[in-house]
N, C-alpha and C positions, 0 to 999 in steps of 0.2 A: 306826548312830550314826556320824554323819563330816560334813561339810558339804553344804549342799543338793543334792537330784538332780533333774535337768530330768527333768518327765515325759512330757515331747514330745521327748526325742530317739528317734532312730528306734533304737537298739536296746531300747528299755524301754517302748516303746507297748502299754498295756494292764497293762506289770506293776507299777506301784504303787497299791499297795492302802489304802496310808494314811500322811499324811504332817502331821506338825508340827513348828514350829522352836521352838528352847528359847533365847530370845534373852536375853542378860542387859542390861545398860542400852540397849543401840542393838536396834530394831526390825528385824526382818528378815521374811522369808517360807523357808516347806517348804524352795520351789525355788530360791532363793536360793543357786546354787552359786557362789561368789565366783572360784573358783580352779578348779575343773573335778574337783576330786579325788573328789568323792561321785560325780558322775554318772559320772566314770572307773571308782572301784571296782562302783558298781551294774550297769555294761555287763558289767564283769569279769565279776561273777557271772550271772547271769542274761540276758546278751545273746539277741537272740531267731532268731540266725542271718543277720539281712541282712546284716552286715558281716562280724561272725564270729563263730564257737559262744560262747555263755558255759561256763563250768563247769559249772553249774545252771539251764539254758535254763528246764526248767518253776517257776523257784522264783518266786517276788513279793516286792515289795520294800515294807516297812517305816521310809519314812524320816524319822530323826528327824536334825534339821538343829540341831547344836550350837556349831557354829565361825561367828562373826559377821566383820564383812567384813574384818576386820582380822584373820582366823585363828586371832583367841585365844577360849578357854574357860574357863569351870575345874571343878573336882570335880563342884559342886552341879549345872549343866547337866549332865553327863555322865550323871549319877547320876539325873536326872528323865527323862532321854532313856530307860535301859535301863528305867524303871516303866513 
């Protein structure tokens, strides 16, 4: 749950297993990372070693894309993202 994750960058090729965005009035997509943060923290975890180790190399990534391009949320996404 964080903002969209590219699932063509090269450390996460292969590990997203499923992806939707929970947009509130403005339309977005999954992949839709406005700011870099979701695909930062998903390399974080599960990186697949070309650049460097994740934490959780074998994990897969679940991404529920909550923050629209202007960075804000509220409760109610947050909360549809974790269902």
């Amino acid at each position: 749950i964080d903002g969209g994750v590219d699932p063509d960058h090269v450390d996460l090729a292969g590990k997203v297993v499923a992806a939707r965005a929970f947009p509130g009035t403005t339309t977005y997509l999954p992949e839709d990372d406005f700011d870099g943060h979701g695909t930062h923290v998903a390399s974080t975890v599960t990186a697949n070693g070309l650049g460097v180790e994740g934490v959780a190399p074998g994990a897969q990534i679940m991404n529920a894309n909550v923050f629209g391009p202007d960075a804000g949320t509220s409760v109610a996404r947050i909360v549809d993202g974790m269902d």
